[in-house]
TORDRENMAR-811447 format. One record per atom (N, C-alpha, C): residue in one letter; x, y, z. Coordinates in steps of 0.2 Angstrom, whole numbers, always signed. Example, Ala and Ser with C-alpha at 12.3 -4.5 7.8 and 13.67 -1.06 7.14 Angstrom:
<nodes>
<node "a", <+66, -28, +39>>
<node "a", <+62, -22, +39>>
<node "a", <+66, -16, +39>>
<node "s", <+64, -11, +35>>
<node "s", <+68, -5, +36>>
<node "s", <+64, +0, +39>>
</nodes>
This chain:
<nodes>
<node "x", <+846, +1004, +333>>
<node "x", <+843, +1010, +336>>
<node "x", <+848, +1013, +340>>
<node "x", <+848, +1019, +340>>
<node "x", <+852, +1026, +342>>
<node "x", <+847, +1029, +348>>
<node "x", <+849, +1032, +353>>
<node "x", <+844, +1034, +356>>
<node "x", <+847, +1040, +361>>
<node "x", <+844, +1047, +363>>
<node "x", <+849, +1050, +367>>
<node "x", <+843, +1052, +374>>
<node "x", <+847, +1056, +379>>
<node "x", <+843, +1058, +382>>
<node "x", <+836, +1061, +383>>
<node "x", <+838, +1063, +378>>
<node "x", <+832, +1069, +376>>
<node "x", <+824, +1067, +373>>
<node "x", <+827, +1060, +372>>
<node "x", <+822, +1052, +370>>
<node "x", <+821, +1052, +359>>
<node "x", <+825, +1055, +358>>
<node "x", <+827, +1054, +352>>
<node "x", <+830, +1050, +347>>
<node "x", <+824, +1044, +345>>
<node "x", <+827, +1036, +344>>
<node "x", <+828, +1036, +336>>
<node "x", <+833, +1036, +333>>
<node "x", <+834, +1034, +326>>
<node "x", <+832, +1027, +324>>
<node "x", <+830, +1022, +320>>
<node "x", <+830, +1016, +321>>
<node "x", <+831, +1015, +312>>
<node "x", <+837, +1011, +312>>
<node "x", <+842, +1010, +303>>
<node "x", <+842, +1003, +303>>
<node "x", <+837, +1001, +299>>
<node "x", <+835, +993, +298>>
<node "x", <+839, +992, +291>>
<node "x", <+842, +985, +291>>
<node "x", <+847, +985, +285>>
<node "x", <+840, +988, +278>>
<node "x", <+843, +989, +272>>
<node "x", <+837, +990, +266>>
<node "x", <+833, +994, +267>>
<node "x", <+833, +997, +272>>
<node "x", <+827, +1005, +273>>
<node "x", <+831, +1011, +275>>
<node "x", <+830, +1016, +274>>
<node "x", <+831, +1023, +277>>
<node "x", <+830, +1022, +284>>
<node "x", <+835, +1027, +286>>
<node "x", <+831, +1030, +294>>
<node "x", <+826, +1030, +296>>
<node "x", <+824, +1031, +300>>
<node "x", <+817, +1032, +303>>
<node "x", <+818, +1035, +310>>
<node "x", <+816, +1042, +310>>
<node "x", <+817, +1044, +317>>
<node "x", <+810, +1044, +321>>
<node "x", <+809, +1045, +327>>
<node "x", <+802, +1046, +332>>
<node "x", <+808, +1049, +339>>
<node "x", <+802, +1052, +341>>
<node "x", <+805, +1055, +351>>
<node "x", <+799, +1050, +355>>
<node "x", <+803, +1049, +360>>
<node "x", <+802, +1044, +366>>
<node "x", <+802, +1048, +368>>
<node "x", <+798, +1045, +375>>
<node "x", <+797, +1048, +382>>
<node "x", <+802, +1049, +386>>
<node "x", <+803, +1056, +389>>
<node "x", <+810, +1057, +390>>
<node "x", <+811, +1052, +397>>
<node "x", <+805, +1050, +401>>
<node "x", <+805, +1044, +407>>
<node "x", <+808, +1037, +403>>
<node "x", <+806, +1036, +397>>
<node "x", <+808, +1028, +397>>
<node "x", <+817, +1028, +394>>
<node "x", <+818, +1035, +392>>
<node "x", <+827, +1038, +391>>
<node "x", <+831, +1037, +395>>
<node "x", <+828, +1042, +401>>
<node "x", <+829, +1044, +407>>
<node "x", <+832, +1035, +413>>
<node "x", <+827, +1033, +413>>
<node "x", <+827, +1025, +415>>
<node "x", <+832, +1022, +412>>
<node "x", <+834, +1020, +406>>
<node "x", <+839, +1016, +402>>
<node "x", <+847, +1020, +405>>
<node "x", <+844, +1026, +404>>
<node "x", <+851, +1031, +406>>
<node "x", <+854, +1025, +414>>
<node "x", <+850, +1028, +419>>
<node "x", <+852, +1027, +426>>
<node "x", <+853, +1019, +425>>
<node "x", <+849, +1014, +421>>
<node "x", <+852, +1009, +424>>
<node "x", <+857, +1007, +420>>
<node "x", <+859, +1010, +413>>
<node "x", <+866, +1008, +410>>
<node "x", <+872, +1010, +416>>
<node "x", <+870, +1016, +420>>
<node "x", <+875, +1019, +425>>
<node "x", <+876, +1014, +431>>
<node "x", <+871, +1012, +433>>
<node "x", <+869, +1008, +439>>
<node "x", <+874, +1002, +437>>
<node "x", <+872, +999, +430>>
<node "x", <+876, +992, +426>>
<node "x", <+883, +992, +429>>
<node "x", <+888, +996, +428>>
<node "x", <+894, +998, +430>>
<node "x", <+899, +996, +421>>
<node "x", <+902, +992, +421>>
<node "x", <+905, +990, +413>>
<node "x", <+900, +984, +412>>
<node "x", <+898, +989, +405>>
<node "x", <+892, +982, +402>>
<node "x", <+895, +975, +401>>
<node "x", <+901, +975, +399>>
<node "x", <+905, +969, +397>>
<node "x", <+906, +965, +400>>
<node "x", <+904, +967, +408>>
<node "x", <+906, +963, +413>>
<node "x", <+902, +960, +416>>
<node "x", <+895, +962, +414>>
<node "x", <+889, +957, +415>>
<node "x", <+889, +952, +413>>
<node "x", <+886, +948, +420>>
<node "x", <+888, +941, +415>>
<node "x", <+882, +938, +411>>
<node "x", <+883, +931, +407>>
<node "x", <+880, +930, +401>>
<node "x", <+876, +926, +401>>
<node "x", <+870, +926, +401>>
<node "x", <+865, +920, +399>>
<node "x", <+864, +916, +395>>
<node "x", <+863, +911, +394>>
<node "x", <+862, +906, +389>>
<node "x", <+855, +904, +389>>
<node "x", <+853, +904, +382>>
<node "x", <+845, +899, +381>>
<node "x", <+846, +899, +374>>
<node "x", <+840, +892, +371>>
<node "x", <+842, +890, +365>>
<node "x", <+837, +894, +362>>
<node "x", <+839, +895, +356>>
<node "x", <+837, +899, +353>>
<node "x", <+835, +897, +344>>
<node "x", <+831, +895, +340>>
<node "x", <+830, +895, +334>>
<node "x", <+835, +900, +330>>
<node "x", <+839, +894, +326>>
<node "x", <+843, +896, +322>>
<node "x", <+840, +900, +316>>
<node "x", <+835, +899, +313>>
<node "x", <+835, +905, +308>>
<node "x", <+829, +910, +312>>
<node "x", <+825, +910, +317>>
<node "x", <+822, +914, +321>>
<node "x", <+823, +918, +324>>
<node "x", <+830, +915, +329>>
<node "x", <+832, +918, +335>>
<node "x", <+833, +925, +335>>
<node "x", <+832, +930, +341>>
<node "x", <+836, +937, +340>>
<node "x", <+840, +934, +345>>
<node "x", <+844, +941, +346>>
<node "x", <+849, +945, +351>>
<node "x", <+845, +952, +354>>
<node "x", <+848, +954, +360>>
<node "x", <+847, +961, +363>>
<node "x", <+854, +963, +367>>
<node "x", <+856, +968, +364>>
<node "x", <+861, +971, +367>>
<node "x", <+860, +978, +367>>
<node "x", <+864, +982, +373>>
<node "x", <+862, +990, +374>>
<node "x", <+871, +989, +374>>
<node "x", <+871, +995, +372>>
<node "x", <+878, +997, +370>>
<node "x", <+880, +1006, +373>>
<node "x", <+885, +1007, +376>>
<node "x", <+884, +1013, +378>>
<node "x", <+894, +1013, +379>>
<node "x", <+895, +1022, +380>>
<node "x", <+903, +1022, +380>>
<node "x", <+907, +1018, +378>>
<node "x", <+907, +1014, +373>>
<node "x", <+910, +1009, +372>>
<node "x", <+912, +1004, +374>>
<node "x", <+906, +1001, +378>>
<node "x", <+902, +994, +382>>
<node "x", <+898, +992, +377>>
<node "x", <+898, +986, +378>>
<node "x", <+893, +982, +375>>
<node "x", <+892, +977, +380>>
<node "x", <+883, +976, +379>>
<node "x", <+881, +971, +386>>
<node "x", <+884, +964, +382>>
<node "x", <+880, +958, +388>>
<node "x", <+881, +953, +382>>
<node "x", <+874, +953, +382>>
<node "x", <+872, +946, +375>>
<node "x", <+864, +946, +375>>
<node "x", <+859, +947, +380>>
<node "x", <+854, +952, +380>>
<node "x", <+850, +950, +384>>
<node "x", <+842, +948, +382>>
<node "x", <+843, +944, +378>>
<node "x", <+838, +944, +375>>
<node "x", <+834, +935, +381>>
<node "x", <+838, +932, +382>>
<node "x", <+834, +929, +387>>
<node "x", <+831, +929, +393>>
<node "x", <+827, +926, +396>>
<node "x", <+822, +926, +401>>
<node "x", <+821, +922, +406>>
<node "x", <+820, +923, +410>>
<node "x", <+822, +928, +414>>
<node "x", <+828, +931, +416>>
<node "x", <+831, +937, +415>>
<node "x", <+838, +937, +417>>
<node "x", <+838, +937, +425>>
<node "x", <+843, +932, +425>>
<node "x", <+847, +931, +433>>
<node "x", <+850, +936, +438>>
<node "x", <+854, +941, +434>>
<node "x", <+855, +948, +436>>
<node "x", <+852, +952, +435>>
<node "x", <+850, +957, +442>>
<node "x", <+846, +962, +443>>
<node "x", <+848, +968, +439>>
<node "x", <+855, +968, +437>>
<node "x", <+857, +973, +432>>
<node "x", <+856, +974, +425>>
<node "x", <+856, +968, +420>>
<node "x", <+855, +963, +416>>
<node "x", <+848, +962, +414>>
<node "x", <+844, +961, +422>>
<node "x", <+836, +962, +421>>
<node "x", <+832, +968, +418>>
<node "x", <+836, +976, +422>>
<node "x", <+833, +979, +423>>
<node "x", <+835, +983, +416>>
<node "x", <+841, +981, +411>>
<node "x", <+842, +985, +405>>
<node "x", <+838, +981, +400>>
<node "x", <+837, +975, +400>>
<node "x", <+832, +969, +397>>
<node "x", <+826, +973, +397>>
<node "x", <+823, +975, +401>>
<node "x", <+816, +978, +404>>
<node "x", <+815, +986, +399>>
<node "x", <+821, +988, +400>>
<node "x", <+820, +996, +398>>
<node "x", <+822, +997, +392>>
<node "x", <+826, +989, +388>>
<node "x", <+827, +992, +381>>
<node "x", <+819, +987, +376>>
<node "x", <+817, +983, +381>>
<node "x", <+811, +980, +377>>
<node "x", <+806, +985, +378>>
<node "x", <+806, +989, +381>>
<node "x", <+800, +995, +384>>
<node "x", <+802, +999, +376>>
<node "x", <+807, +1003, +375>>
<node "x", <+810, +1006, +371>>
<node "x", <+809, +1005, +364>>
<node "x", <+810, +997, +364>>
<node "x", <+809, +994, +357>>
<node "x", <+801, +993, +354>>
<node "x", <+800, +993, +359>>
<node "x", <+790, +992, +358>>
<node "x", <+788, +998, +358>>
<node "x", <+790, +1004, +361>>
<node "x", <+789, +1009, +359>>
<node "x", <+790, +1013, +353>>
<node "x", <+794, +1012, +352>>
<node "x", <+797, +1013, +344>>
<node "x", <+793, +1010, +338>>
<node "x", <+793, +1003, +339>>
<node "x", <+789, +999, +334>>
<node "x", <+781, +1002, +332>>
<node "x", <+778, +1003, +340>>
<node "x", <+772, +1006, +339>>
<node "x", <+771, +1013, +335>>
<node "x", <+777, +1015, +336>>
<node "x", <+776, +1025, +334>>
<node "x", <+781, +1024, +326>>
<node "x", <+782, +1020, +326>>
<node "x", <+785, +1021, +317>>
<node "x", <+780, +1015, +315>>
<node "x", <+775, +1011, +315>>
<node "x", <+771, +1007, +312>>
<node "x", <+775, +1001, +310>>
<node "x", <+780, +998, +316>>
<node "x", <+784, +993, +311>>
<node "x", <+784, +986, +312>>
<node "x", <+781, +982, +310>>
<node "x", <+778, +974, +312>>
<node "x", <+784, +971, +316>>
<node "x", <+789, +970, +316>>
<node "x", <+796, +968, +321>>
<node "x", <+802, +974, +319>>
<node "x", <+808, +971, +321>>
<node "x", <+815, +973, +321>>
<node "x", <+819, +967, +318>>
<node "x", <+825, +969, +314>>
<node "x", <+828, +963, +313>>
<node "x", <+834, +959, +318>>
<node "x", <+832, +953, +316>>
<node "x", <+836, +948, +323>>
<node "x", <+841, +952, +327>>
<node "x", <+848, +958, +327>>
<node "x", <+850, +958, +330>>
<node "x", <+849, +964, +331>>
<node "x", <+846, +968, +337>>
<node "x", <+846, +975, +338>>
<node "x", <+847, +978, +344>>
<node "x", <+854, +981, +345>>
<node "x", <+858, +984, +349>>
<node "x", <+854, +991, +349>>
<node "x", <+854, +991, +356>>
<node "x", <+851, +997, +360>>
<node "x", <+857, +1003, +361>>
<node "x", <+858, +1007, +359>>
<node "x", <+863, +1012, +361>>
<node "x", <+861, +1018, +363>>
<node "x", <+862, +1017, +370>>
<node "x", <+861, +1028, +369>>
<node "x", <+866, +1031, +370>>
<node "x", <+865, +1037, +367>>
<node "x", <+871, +1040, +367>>
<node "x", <+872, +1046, +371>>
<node "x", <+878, +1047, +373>>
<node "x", <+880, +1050, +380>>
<node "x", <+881, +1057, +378>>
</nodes>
């Protein structure tokens, strides 16, 4: 999923078409300030949890050419780590609900774009 400030989420699931919806420009806004807040995604550190091999996801927010590591564990330890966990699951739930989509597939990388 693609998303900008303006709260404009694209979400590109392998074997379907696009799908576009608009988000709330507050739950944009939020992600925005705390990718900023994050400083270099790549240099957050990384949590470990076991994960179901053919179950398991991933969550990553990816932005300027950072990528977090997963945040798809719980509870994150980092307050920065937490607070992008928090606003890309808000995002993703909001998405799911406004395009009718029962899940997302295992890996889905949050990106907004600048």
């Amino acid at each position: 999923m693609t998303l900008d400030q303006a709260g404009n989420a694209t979400v590109e699931q392998r074997g379907n078409q696009p799908q576009t919806t608009k988000l709330s420009t507050q739950l944009c806004e939020q992600l925005m300030r705390d990718v900023e807040a994050a400083g270099r995604l790549s240099a957050l550190p990384e949590q470990h949890c076991p994960k179901s091999v053919s179950f398991g996801s991933s969550l990553y927010v990816e932005s300027n050419g950072e990528r977090s590591p997963d945040l798809s564990c719980s509870p994150q330890r980092d307050s920065r780590a937490a607070a992008l966990q928090k606003d890309a699951n808000e995002i993703l739930e909001a998405v799911r609900k406004q395009l009718n989509l029962s899940r997302f597939r295992p890996v889905r990388p949050v990106r907004p774009l600048q």
